[in-house]
Every structure is written in structure tokens, then in C-alpha cells.
C-alpha positions in Angstrom: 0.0 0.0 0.0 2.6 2.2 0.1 3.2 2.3 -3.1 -0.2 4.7 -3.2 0.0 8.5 -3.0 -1.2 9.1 0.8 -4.5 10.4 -0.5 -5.3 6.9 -1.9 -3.9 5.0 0.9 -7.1 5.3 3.0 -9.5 4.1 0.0 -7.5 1.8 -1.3 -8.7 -1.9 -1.2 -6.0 -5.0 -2.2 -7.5 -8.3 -3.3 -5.2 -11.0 -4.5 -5.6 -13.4 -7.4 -7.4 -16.6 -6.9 -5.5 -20.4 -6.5 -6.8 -23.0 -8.0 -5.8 -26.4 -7.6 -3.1 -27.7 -10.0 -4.6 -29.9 -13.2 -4.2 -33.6 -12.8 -0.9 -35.0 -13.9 -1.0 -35.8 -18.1 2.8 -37.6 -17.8 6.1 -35.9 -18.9 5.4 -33.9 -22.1 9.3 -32.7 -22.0 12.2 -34.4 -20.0 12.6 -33.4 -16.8 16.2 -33.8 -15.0 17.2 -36.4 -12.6 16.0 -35.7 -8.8 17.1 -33.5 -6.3 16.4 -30.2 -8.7 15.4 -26.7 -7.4 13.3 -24.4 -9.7 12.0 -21.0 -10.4 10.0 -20.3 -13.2 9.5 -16.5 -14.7 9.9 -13.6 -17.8 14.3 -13.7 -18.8 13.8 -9.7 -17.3 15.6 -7.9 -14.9 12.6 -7.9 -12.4 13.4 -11.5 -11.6 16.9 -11.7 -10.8 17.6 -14.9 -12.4 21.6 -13.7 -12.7 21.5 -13.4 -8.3 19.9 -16.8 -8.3 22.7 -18.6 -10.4 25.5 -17.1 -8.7 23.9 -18.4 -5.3 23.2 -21.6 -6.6 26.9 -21.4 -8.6 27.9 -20.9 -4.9 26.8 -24.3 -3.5 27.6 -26.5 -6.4 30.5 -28.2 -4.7 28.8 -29.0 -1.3 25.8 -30.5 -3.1 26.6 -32.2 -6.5 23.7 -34.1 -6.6 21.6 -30.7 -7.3 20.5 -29.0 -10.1 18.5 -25.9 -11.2 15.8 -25.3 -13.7 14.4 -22.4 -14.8 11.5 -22.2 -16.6 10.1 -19.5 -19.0 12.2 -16.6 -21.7 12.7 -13.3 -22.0 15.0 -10.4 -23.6 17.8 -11.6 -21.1 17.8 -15.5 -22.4 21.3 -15.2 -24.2 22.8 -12.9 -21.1 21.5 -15.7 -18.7 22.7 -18.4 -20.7 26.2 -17.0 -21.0 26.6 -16.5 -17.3 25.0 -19.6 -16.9 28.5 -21.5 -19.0 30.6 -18.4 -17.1 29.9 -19.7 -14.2 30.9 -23.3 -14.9 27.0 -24.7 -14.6 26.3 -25.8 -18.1 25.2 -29.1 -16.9 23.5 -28.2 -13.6 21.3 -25.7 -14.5 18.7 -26.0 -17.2 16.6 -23.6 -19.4 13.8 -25.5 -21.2 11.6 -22.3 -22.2 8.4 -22.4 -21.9 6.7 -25.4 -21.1 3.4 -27.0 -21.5 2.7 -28.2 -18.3 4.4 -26.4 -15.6 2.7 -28.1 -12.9 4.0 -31.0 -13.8 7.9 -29.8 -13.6 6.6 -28.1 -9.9 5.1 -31.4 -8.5 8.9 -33.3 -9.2 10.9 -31.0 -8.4 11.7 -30.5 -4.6 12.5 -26.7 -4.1 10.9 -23.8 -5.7 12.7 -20.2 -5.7 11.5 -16.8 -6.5 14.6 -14.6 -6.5 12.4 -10.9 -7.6 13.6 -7.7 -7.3 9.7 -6.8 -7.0 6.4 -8.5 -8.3 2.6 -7.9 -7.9 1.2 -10.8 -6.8 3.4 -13.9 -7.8 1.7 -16.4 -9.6 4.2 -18.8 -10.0 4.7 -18.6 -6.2 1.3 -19.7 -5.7 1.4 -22.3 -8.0 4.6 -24.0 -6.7 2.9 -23.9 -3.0 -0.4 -25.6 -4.9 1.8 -28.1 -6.1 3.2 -29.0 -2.2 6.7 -27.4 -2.9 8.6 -25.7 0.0 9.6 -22.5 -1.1 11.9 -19.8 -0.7 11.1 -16.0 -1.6 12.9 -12.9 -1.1 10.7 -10.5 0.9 10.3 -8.1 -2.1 7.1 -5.8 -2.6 4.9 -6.6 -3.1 3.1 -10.5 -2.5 5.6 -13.0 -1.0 5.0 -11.9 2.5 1.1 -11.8 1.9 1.4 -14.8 0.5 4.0 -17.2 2.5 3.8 -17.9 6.5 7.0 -17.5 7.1 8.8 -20.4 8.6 5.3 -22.2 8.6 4.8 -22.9 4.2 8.4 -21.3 3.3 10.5 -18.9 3.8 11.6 -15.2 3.4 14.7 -13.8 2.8 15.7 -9.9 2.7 15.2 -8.7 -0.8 18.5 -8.5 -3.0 20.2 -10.3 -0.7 22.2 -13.0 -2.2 23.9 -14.4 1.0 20.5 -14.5 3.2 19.3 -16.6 -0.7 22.2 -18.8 -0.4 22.0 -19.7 3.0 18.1 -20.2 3.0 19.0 -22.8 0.0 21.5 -24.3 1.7 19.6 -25.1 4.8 16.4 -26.2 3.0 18.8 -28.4 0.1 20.3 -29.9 3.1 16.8 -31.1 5.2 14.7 -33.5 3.7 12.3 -33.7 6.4 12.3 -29.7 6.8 11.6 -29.4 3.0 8.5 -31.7 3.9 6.9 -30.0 7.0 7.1 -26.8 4.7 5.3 -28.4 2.1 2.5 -29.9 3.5 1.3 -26.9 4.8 2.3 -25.4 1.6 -0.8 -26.4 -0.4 -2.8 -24.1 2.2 -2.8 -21.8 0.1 -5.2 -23.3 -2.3 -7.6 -22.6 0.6 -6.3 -19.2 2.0 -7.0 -18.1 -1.5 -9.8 -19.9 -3.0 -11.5 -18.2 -5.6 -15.0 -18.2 -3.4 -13.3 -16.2 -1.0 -11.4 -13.9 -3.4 -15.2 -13.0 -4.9 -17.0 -12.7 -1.6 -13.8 -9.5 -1.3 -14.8 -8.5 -4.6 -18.5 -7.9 -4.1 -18.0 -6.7 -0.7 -15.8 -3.9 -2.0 -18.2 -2.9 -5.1 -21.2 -3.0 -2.2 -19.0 -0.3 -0.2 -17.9 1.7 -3.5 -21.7 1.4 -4.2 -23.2 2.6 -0.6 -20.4 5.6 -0.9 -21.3 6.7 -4.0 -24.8 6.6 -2.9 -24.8 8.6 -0.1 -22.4 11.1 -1.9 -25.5 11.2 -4.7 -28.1 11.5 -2.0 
């Protein structure tokens, strides 16, 4: 909300989007890469800080070899990430399919999903991954992650732009199985916390308010 001039901050309403549940499983339309993989999935644009998230995953390559990183989508910065990407000595740990057709299905194997934003609106994918039962980590940028995650309780927040808070939250998540679990399973909450019923109800409620104000301003 702050965001708003100071004159709009006291009228202003916020209603996120709606989760839905993710679509049953239709089998691997592209090959995924072998288990344990984190993954992020977003526009090849400076907004999502793909470039901090390789150098912190670039970072913990040696203590866990067994890892790997997709991300999912494109964008103007394809070529730039894929340079750093072989720069950085990850050309066969990290993975750039595109776009794919059935996102879900790349969230529900893999078993860490990381948003790495500079800033966002209300994060989609975030949602999504947490639909799907994925533990995630998020930096705490504005505006959504911290409406969106309990922290410590479905994921976790780290200070925004901060790549050694990122690092470390991967590191300690990468590292506990059984943490990665607990966060999960409360994860898909937020199929619940935002289900589109609710998300209307706060839509009409608001346009009855709107309505009852511009009424007695008429009357």
C-alpha cells in the first residue's frame, strides 16, 4: 500500500488473485532432469533476478553435487543468462527449457521452488509452486511473497537482493529433507487461503462499499 500517493492509501482496497488447484498430472510432455532439482520459473527480465539466483546456486555447487537448477520460462535476457550460466561453470547443472506446456508437472517433481524478484505484484508462480506442495523460498520483495508465505510455517523469506541470506536459505532447505516436507505440506494451504470463493466474496464486498459511498455522496 505504500506504493499509493497518501491520499489513496485510506481508499484503497487489495485483493489477490485466486489459486486453484493444479490440473491432474497428463505424464512428462518434455524431459525433466534427474532428482534432487530446485526451480524457479518466470519472464528472462531484470525484475526476476535470475543472474542473483545462479551465482547463489553457482555458490553451493561443490557441497551438493547431486543438485540441479531449472528455470522455466524466456525473455529479452535469455542469451545474457545463458552465457553466465556456462561463465559460471553450470552448463550441466542448471537447465533452461523455455516455456513449457505443463508447468505443474515440472513443480510437482521438483523438490525446491525459488523466486529470486527484485519486486512483483502478486506472484503467480509462487502460488502455483505452493499448490503443487513445494517448500519455497522467496525474497521479501514488494509486493506479495510476505502476503502470501507464512514465514517459517509454508516457506521462507529472505531480505530482498540479498544473495547471501538466498544462499543460505538454500543451503539449509537443500540440506533437510524432512524440513523441506513439514514446509510443504502446509504449503498447499494456500489453495484454501486463497480460494477463488473467497477472493469473490472481497470483490463484491468492495463494489457494495464503492456502491453505498457513491450513494450517499448522490443523496
Amino acid at each position: 500500500m505504500n506504493y499509493f500517493l497518501p491520499k489513496f492509501q485510506t481508499t484503497a482496497c487489495v485483493i489477490p488473485n485466486p489459486v486453484v488447484p493444479p490440473p491432474p498430472d497428463q505424464g512428462p510432455l518434455e524431459r525433466l532432469p534427474a532428482k534432487p532439482f530446485l526451480i524457479a520459473i518466470g519472464r528472462f527480465s531484470e525484475q526476476k533476478r535470475f543472474d542473483m539466483l545462479l551465482h547463489a546456486f553457482a555458490g553451493l555447487c561443490c557441497d551438493y553435487p547431486d543438485w540441479k537448477l531449472v528455470i522455466i520460462g524466456d525473455g529479452p535476457l535469455r542469451r545474457k543468462w545463458e552465457a553466465l550460466r556456462d561463465a559460471l561453470g553450470l552448463a550441466d547443472r542448471v537447465l533452461l527449457p523455455g516455456r513449457v506446456k505443463n508447468p505443474s508437472f515440472w513443480l510437482k517433481q521438483a523438490d525446491l521452488f525459488v523466486l529470486s524478484s527484485y519486486f512483483e505484484g502478486f506472484p503467480n508462480a509462487l502460488c502455483e509452486a505452493m499448490a503443487c506442495g513445494l517448500p519455497v523460498i522467496s525474497t521479501d520483495c514488494p509486493s506479495g511473497p510476505r502476503d502470501i508465505i507464512r514465514e517459517g510455517l509454508d516457506g521462507v523469506l529472505v531480505p530482498n537482493q540479498d544473495m547471501a541470506a538466498l544462499s543460505k536459505a538454500m543451503a539449509r532447505l537443500m540440506s533437510d529433507r524432512e524440513e523441506r516436507r513439514r514446509l510443504g505440506s502446509r504449503a498447499v494451504e494456500v489453495i484454501d487461503r486463497f480460494d477463488a470463493g473467497k477472493v469473490a466474496n472481497l470483490w463484491e464486498e468492495m463494489l457494495v462499499q464503492v456502491l453505498k459511498e457513491k450513494g450517499s455522496v448522490l443523496g
